[in-house]
DOMARTOR-773663 format. One line per 2 residues: number of its first residue (from 1); their letters; for each residue x negated, y, z negated of N, C-alpha, C. Coordinates in nm, 2 decimals. Layout:
% DOMARTOR-773663
NUM) A) X:Y:Z:X:Y:Z:X:Y:Z  ...
This chain:
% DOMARTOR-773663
1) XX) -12.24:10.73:-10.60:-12.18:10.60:-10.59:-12.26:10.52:-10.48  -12.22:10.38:-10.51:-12.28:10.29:-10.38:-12.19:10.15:-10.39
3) XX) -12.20:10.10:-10.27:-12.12:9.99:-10.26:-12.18:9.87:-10.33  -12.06:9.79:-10.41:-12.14:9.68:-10.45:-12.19:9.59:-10.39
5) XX) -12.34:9.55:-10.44:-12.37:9.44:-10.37:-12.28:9.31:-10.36  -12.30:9.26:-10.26:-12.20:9.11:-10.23:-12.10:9.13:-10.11
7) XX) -12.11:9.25:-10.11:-11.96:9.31:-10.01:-11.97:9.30:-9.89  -11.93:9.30:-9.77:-11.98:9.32:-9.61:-11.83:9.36:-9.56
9) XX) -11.85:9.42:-9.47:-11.74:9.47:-9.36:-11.77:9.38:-9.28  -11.61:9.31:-9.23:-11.58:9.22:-9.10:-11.48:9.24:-9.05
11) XX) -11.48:9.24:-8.91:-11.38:9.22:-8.83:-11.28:9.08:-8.84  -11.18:9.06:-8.88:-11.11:8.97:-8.91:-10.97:8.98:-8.83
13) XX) -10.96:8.91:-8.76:-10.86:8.88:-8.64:-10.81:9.03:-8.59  -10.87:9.16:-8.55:-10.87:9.24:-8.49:-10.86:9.35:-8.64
15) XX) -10.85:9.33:-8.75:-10.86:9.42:-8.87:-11.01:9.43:-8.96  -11.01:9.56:-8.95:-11.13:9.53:-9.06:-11.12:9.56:-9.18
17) XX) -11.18:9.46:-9.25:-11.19:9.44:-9.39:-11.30:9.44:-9.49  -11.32:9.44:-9.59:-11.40:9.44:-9.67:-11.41:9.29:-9.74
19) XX) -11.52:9.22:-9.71:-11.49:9.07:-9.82:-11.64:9.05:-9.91  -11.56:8.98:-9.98:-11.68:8.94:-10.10:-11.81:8.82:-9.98
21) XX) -11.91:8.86:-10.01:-12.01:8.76:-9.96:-12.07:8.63:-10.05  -12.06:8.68:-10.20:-12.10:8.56:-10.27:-12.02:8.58:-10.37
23) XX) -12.02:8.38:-10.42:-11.92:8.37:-10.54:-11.88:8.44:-10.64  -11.98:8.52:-10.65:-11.94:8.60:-10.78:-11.85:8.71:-10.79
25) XX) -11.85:8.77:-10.67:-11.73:8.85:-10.62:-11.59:8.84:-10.58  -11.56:8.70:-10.53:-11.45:8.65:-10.47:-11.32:8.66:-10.56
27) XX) -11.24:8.75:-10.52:-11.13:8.75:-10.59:-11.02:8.77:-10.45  -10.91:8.63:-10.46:-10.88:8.62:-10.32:-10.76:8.67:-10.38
29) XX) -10.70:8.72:-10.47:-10.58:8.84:-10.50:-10.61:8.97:-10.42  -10.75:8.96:-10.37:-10.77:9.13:-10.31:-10.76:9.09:-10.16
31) XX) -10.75:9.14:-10.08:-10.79:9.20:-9.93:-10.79:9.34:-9.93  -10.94:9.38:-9.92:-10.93:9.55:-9.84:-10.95:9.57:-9.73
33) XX) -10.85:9.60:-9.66:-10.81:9.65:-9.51:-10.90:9.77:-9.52  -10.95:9.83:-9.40:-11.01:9.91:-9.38:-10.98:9.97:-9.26
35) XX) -10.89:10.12:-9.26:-10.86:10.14:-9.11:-11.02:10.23:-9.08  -10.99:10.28:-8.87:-11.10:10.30:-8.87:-11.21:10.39:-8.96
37) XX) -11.12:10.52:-9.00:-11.19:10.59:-9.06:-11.29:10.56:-9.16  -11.19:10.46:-9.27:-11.27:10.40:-9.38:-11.38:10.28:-9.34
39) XX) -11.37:10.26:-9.23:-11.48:10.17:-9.22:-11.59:10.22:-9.17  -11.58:10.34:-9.10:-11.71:10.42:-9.02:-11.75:10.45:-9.16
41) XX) -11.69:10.51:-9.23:-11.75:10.55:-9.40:-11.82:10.44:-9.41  -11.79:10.33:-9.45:-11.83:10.23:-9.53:-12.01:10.14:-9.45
43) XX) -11.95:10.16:-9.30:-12.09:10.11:-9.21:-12.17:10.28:-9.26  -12.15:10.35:-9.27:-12.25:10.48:-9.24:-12.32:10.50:-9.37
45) XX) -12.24:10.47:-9.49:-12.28:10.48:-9.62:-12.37:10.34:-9.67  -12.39:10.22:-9.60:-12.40:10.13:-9.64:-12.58:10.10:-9.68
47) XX) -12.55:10.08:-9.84:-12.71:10.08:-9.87:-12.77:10.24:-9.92  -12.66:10.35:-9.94:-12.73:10.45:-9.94:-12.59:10.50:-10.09
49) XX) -12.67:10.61:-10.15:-12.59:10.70:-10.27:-12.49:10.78:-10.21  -12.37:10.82:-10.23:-12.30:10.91:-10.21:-12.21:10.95:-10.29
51) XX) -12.18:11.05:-10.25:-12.05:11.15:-10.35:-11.95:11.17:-10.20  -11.82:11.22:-10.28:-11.72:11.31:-10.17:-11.78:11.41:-10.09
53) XX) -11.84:11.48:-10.11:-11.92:11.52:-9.99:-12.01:11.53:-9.89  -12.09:11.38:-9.94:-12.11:11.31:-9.84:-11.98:11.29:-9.71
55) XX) -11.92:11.18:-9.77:-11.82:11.14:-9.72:-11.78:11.21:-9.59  -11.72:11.34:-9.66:-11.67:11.44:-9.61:-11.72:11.54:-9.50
57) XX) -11.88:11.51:-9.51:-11.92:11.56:-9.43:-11.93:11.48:-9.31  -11.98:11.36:-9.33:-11.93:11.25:-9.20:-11.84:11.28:-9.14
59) XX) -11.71:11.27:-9.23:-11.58:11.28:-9.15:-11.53:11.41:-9.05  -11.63:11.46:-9.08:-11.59:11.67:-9.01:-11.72:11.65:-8.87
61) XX) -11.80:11.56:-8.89:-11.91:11.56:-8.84:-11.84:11.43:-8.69  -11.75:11.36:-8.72:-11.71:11.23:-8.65:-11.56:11.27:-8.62
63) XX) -11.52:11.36:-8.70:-11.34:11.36:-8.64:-11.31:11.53:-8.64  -11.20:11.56:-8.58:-11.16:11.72:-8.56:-11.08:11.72:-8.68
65) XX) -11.12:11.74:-8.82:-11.04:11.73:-8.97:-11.11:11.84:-9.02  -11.05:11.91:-9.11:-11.09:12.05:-9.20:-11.16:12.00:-9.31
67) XX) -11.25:12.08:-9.30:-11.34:11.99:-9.44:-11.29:12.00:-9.57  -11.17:12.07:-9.58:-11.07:12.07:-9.70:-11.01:11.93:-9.76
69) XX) -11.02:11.94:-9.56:-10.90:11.81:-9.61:-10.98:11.66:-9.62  -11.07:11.65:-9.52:-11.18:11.56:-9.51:-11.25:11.54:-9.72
71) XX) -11.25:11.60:-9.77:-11.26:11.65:-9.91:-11.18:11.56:-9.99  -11.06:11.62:-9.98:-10.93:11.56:-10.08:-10.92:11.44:-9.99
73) XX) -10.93:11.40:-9.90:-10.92:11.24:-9.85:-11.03:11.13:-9.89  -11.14:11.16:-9.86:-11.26:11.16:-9.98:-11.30:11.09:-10.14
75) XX) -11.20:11.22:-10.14:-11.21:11.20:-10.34:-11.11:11.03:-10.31  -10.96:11.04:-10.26:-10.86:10.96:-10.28:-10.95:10.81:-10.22
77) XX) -11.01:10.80:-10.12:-11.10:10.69:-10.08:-11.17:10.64:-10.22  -11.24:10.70:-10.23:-11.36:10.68:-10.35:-11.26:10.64:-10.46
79) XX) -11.16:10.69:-10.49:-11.10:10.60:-10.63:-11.02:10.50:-10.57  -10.96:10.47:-10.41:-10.93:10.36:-10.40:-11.04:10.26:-10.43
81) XX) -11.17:10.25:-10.38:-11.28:10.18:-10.37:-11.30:10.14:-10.48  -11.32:10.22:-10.62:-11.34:10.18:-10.73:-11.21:10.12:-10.80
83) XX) -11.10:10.11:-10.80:-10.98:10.06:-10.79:-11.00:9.91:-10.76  -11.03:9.86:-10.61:-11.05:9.78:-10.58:-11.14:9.71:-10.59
85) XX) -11.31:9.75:-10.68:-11.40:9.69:-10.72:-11.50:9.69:-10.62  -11.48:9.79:-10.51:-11.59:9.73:-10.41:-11.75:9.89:-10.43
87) XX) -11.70:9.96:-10.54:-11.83:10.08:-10.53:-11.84:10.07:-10.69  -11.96:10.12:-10.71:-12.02:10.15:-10.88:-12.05:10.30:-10.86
């Protein structure tokens, strides 16, 4: 998977979010909040291929999480993302 083009992470009045950068993406029914975890994903992955264990390995590599669980949190990320239109 990879993020779609158009997308950027911003800091937005102390939350970070994910916004459309150009018209063609703009769907202002969405806001995706991004707490920190999902955003270190999103800056570390950005421009590059991944799967859940990518992911997962960041997150074991950046936080004290069992790579089980870093795994199944992972997978649930990645279908929120695609959910929300922001990964192919």
């Amino acid at each position: 998977m990879k993020e779609k083009k158009g997308f950027g992470l911003r800091n937005i009045a102390g939350q970070m979010v994910v916004v459309a950068q150009s018209a063609e993406n703009i769907n202002f029914g969405k806001v995706i909040a991004m707490n920190n975890s999902s955003a270190y994903l999103w800056e570390a992955l950005e421009g590059k291929e991944f799967d859940a264990q990518t992911m997962a390995d960041l997150l074991t590599q950046k936080y004290a999480v069992e790579a089980e669980k870093a795994l199944a949190d992972s997978q649930k990320l990645i279908e929120a993302w695609k959910n929300a239109g922001i990964i192919e």
